[in-house]
BALOBA-1460 file (C-alpha; in Angstrom, 3 decimals):
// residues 263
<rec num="1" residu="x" x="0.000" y="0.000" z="0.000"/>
<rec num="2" residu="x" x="1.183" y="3.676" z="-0.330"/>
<rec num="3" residu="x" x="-0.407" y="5.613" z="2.391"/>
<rec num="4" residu="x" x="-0.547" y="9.610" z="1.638"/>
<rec num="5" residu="x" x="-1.302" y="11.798" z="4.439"/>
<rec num="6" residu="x" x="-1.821" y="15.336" z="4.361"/>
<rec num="7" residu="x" x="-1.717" y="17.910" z="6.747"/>
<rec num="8" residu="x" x="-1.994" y="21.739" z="7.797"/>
<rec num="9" residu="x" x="0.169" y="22.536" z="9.974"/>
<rec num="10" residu="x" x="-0.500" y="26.193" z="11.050"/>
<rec num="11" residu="x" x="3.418" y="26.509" z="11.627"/>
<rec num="12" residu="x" x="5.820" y="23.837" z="10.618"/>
<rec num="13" residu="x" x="7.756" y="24.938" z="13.938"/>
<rec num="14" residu="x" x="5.052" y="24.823" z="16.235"/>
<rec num="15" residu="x" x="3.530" y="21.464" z="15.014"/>
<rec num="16" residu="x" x="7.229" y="19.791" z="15.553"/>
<rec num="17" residu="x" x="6.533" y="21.281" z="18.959"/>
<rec num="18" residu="x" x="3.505" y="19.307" z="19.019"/>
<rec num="19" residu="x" x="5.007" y="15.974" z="17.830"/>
<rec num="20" residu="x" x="3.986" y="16.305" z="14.505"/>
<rec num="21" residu="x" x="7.120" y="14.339" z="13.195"/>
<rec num="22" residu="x" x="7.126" y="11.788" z="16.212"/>
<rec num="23" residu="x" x="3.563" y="10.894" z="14.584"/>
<rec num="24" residu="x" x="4.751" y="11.149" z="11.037"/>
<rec num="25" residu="x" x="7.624" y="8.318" z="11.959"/>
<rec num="26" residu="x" x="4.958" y="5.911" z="13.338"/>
<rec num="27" residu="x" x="2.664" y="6.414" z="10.829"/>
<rec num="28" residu="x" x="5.120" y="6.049" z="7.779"/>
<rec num="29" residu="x" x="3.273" y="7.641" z="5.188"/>
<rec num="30" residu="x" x="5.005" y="7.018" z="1.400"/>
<rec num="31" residu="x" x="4.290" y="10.630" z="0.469"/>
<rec num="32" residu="x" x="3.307" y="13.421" z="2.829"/>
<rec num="33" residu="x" x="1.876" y="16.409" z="2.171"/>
<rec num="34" residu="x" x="2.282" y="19.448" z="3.988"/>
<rec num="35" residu="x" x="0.633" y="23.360" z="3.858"/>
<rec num="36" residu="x" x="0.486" y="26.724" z="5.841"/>
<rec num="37" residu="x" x="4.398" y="26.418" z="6.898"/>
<rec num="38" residu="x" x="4.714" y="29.221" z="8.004"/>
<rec num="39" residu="x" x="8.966" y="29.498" z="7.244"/>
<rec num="40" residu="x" x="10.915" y="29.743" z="5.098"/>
<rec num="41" residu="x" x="14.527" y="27.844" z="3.575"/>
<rec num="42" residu="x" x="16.706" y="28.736" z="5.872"/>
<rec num="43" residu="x" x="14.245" y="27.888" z="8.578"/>
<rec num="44" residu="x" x="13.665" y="24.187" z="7.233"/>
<rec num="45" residu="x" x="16.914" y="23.483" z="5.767"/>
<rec num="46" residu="x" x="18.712" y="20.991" z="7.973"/>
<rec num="47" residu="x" x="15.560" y="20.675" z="10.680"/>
<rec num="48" residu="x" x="12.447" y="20.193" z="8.257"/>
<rec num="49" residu="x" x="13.116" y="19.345" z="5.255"/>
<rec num="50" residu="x" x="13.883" y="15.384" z="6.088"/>
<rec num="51" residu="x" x="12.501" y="13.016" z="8.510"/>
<rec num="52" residu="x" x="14.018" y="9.415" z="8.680"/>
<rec num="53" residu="x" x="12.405" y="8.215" z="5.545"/>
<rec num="54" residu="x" x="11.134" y="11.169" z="3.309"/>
<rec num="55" residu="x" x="12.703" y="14.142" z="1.984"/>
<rec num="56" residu="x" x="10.617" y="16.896" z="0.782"/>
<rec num="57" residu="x" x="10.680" y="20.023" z="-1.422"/>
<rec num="58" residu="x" x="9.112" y="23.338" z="-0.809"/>
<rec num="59" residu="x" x="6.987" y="26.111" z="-1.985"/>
<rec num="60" residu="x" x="8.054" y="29.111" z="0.226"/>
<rec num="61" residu="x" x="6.414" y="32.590" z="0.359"/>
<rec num="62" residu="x" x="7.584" y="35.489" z="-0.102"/>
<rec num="63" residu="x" x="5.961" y="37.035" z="3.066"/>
<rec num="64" residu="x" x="7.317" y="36.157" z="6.225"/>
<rec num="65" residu="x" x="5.433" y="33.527" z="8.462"/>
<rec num="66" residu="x" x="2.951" y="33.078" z="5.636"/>
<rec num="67" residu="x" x="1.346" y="29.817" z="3.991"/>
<rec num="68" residu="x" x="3.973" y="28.108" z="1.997"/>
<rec num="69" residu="x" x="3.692" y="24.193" z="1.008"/>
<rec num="70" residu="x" x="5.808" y="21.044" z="1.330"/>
<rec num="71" residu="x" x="5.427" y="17.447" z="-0.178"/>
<rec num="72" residu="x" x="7.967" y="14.859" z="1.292"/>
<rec num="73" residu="x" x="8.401" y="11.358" z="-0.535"/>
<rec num="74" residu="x" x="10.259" y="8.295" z="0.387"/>
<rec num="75" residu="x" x="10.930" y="7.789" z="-3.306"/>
<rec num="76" residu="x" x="12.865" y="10.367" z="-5.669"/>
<rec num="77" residu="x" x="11.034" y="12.047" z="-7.982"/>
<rec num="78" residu="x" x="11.935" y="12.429" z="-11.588"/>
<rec num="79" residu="x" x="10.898" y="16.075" z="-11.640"/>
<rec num="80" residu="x" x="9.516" y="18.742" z="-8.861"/>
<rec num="81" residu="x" x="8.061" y="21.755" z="-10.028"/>
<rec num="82" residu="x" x="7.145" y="24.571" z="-7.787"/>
<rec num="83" residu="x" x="4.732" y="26.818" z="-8.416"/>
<rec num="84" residu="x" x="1.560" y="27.458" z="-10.463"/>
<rec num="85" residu="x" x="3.617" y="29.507" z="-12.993"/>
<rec num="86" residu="x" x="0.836" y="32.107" z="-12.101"/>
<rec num="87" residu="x" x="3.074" y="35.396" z="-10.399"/>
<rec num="88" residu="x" x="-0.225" y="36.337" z="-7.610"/>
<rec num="89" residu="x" x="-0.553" y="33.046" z="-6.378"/>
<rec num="90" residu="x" x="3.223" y="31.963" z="-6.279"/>
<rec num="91" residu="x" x="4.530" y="34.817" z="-4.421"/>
<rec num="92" residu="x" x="2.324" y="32.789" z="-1.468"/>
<rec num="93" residu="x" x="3.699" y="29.615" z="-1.637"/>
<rec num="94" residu="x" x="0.505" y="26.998" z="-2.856"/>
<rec num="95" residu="x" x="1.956" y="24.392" z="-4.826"/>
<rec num="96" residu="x" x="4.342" y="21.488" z="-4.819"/>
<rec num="97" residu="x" x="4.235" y="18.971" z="-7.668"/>
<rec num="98" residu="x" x="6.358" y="15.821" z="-8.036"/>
<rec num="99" residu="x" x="6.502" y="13.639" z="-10.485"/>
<rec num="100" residu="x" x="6.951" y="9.755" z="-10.479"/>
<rec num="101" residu="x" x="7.245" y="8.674" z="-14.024"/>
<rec num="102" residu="x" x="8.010" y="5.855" z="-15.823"/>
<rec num="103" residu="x" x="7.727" y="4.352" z="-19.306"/>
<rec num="104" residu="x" x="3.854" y="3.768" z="-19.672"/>
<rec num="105" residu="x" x="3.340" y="5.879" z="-16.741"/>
<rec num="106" residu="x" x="2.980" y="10.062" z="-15.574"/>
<rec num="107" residu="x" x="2.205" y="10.243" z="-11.933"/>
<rec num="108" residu="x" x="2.109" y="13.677" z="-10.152"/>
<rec num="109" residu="x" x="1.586" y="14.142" z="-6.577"/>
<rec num="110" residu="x" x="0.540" y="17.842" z="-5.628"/>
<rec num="111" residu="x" x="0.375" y="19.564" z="-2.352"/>
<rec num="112" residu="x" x="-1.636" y="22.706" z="-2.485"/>
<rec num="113" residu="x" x="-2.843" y="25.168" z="0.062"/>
<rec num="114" residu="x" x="-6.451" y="27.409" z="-1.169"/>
<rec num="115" residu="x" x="-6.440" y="30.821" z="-0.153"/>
<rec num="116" residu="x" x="-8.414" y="31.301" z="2.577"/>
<rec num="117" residu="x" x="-11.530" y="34.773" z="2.075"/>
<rec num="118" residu="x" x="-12.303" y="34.704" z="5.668"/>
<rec num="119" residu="x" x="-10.514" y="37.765" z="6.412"/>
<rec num="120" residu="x" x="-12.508" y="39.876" z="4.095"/>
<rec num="121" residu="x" x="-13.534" y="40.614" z="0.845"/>
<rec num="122" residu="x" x="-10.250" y="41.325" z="-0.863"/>
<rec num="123" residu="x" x="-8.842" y="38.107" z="0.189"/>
<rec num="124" residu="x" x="-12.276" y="36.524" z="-0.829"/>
<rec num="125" residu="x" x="-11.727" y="38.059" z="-4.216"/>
<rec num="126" residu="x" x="-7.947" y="36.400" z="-4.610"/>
<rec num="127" residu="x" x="-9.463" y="33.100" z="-3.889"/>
<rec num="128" residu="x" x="-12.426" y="33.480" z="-6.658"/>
<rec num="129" residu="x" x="-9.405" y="34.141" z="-9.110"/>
<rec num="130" residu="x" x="-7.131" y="31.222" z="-7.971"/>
<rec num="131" residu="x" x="-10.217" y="28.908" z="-8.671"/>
<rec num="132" residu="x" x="-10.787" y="30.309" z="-11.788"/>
<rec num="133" residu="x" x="-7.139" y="30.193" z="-12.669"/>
<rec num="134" residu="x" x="-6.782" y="26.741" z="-10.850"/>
<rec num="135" residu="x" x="-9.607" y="24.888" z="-12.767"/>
<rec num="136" residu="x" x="-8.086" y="24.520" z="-16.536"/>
<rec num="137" residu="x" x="-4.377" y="23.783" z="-14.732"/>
<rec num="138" residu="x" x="-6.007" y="20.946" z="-13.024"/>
<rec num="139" residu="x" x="-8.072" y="20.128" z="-16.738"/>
<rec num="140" residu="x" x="-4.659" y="20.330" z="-18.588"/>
<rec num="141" residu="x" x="-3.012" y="18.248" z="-16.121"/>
<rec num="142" residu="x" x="-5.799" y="15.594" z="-15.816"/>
<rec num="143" residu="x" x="-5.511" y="15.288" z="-20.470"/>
<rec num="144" residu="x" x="-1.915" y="13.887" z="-19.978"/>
<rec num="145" residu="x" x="-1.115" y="12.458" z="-16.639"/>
<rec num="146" residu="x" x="-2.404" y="11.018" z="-13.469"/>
<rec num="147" residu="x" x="-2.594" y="12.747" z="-10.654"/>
<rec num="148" residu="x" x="-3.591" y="13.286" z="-6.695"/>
<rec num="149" residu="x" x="-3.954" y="16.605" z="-5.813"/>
<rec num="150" residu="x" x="-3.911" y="16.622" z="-1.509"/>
<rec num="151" residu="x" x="-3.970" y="19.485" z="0.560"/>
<rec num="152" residu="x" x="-6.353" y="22.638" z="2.550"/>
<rec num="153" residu="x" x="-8.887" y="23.516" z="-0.237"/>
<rec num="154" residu="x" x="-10.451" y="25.748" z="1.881"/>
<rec num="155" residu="x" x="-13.829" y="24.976" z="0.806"/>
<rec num="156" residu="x" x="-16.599" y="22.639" z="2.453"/>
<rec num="157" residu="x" x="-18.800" y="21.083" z="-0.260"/>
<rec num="158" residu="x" x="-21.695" y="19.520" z="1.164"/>
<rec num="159" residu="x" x="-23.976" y="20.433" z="3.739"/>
<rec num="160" residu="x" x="-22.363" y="16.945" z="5.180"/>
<rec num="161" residu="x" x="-19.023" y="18.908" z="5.426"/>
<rec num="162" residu="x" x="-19.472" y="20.969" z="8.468"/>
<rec num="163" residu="x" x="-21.631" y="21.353" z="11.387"/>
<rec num="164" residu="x" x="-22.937" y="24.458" z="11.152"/>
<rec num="165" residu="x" x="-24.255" y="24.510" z="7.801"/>
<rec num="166" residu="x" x="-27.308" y="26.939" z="7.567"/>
<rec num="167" residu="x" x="-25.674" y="29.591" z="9.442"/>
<rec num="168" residu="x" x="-22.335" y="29.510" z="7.259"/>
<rec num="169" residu="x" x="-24.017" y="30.119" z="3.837"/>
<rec num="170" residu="x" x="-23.037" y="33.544" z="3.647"/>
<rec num="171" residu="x" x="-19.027" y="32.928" z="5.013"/>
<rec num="172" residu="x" x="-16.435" y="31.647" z="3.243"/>
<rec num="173" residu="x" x="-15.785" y="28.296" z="2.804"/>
<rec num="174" residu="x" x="-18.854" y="27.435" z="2.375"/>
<rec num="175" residu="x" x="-20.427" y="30.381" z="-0.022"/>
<rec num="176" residu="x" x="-22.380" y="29.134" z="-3.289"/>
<rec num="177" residu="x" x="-20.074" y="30.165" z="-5.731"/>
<rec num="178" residu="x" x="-17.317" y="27.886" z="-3.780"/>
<rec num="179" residu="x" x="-19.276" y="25.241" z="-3.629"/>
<rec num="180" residu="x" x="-20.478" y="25.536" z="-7.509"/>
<rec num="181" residu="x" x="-16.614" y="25.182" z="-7.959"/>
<rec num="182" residu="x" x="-15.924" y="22.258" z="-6.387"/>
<rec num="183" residu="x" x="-19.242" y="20.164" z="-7.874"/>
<rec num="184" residu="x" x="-17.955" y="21.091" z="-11.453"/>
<rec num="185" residu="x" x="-14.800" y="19.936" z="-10.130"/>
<rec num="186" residu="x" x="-15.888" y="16.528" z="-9.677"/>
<rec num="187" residu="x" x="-18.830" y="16.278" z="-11.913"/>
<rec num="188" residu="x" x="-17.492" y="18.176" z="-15.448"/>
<rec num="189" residu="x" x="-14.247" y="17.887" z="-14.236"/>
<rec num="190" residu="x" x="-14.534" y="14.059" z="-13.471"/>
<rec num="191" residu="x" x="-11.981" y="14.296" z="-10.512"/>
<rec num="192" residu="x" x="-12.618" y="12.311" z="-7.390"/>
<rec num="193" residu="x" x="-12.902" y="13.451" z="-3.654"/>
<rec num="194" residu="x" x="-11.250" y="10.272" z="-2.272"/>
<rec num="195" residu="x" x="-12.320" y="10.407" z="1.317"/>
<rec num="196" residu="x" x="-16.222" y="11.058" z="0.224"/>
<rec num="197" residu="x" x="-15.936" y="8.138" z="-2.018"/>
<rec num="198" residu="x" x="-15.144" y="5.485" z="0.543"/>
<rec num="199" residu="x" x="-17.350" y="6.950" z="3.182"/>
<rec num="200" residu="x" x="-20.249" y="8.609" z="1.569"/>
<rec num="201" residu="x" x="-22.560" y="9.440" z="4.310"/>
<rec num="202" residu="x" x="-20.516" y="10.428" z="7.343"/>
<rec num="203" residu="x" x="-21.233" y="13.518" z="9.106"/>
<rec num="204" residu="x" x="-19.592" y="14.603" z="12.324"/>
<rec num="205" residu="x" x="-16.824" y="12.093" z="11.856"/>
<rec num="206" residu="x" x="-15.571" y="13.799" z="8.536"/>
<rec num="207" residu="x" x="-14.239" y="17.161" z="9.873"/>
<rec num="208" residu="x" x="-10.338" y="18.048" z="9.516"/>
<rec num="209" residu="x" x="-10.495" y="21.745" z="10.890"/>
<rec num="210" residu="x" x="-11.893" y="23.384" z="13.739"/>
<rec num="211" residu="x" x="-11.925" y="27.147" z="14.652"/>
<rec num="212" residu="x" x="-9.699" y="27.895" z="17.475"/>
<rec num="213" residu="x" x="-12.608" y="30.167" z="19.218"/>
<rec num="214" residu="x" x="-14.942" y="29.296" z="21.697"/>
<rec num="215" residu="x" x="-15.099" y="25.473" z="22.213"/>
<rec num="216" residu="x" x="-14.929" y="24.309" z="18.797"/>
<rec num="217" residu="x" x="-12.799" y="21.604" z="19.086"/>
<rec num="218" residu="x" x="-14.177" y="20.488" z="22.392"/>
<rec num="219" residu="x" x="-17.520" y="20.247" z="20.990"/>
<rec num="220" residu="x" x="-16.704" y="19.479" z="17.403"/>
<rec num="221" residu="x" x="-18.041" y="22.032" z="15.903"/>
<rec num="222" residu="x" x="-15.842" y="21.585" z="12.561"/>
<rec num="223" residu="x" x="-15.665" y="21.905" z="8.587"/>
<rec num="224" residu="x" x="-14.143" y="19.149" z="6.170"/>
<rec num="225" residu="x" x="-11.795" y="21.429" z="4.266"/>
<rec num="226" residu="x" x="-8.870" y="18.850" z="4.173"/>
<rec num="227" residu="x" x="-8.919" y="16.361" z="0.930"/>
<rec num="228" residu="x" x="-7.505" y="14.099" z="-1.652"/>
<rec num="229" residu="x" x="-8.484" y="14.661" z="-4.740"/>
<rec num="230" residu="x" x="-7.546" y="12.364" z="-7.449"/>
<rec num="231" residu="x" x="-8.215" y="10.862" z="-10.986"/>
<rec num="232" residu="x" x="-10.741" y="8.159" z="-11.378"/>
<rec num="233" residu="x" x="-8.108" y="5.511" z="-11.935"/>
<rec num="234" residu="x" x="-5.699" y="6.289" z="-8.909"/>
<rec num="235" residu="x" x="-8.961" y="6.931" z="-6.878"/>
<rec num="236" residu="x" x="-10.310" y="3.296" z="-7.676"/>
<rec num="237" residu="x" x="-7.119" y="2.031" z="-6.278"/>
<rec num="238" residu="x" x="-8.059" y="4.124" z="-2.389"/>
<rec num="239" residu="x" x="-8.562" y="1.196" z="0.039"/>
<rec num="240" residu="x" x="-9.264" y="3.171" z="3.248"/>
<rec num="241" residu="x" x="-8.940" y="6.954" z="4.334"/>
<rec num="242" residu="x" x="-8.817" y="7.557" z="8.321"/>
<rec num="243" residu="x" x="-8.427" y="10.974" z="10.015"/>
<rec num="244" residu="x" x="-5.817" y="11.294" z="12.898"/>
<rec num="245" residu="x" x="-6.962" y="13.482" z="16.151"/>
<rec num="246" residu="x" x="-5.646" y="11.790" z="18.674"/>
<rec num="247" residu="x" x="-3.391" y="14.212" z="19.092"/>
<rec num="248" residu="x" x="-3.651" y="18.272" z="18.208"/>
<rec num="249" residu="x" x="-0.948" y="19.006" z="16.089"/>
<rec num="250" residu="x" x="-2.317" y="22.297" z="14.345"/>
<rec num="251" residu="x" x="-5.887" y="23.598" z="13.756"/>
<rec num="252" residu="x" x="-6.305" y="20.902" z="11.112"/>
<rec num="253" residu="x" x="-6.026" y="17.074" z="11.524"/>
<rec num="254" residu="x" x="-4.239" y="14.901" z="9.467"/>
<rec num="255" residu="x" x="-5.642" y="13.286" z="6.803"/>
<rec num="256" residu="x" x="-4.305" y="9.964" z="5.892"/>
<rec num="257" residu="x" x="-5.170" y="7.569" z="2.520"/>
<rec num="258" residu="x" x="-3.610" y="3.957" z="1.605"/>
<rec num="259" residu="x" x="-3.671" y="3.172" z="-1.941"/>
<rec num="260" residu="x" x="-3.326" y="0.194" z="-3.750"/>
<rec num="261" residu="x" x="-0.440" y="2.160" z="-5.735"/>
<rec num="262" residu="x" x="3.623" y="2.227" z="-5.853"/>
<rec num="263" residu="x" x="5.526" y="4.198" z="-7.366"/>
């Protein structure tokens, strides 16, 4: 099996603090992904960037203690590119690709990290144009290659998806235009949410982020804004998906899925 996890980490630094890569050695994921790092290279380099297994490359931001995205492998790639090739969205650090080809085979594994429009409209703005930007890359990519994209989307897509569903209509995450976006995704698009395809019909048991106000957490009070999104193929070959929170690493839990795959 190749088990993929992903993870927010609000902070590489303060989830190590948190035993984030204690957890990552027992759980010996193939292929981690990681987003919201919060650092930058000369932060990682030499603390971060390996554990005992995987080595990983890096999408920094410019901006200092801003988002930013890893992906760690066990296996080489062949090729890592970084960035969207889009100048808005790469100055923030959202995308890690590597690829694991082969003859007869393209594989690309993609961490990504959604801008978040919770702060306001401008930032809500930025994330309506990184969909719209995001949408044909994912279209191209899906005409020549396999592919699972994991990572914060930022976006809850079924009422199923969070707890609080009626009164978040208006708030991002879960606005109409968001959601619109994510059922073309997976409908026109004919990508694959991996975790809603082997459990369908959970509820309170999906959730991967929970707001750090109130009692949230305590009284799980949470959204689903964590996935793995893949191709039909590589998501046929998904043989269970489990979400870690034994443990509070970040605001987000761990998402972890083992695939019939190797690469």
């Amino acid at each position: 099996m190749l088990r993929i996890v992903t993870a927010n980490l609000n902070g590489v630094r303060s989830a190590a603090s948190k035993g984030f890569f204690e957890w990552v050695e027992q759980c010996k994921p193939a292929v981690l992904g990681v987003q919201e790092i919060k650092a930058h290279a000369d932060q990682v380099a030499g603390v971060f960037c390996t554990t005992t297994e995987l080595a990983g490359h890096f999408h920094y931001a410019q901006k200092k203690g801003y988002s930013g995205v890893g992906l760690y492998s066990r296996h080489a790639p062949s090729e890592v590119i970084i960035g969207l090739d889009h100048p808005e969205f790469d100055t923030e650090g959202r995308w890690v690709e590597s690829r694991f080809d082969r003859p007869g085979r393209k594989l690309s594994l993609i961490s990504c990290y959604f801008p978040s429009g919770s702060s306001g409209e401008e930032r809500q703005a930025v994330k309506f144009r990184f969909l719209a930007a995001l949408y044909p890359k994912l279209m191209a990519l899906r005409a020549e290659r396999e592919f699972i994209l994991m990572g914060d989307v930022n976006i809850a897509h079924q009422n199923a998806d969070l707890k609080n569903w009626k009164s978040n209509q208006k708030n991002s995450g879960f606005l109409p235009e968001e959601r619109a976006w994510m059922t073309k995704l997976l409908s026109e698009g004919g990508l694959v949410d991996v975790y809603r395809a082997l459990h369908p019909d959970t509820t309170d048991t999906c959730y991967t982020w929970w707001s750090n106000r109130g009692q949230a957490y305590a009284n799980n009070v949470g959204w689903r804004l964590d996935y793995q999104i893949a191709t039909p193929a590589l998501a046929r070959l998904a043989r269970s998906t489990t979400i870690y929170k034994d443990r509070r690493f970040s605001d987000h839990a761990p998402l972890t899925v083992d695939y019939d795959l190797q690469i």
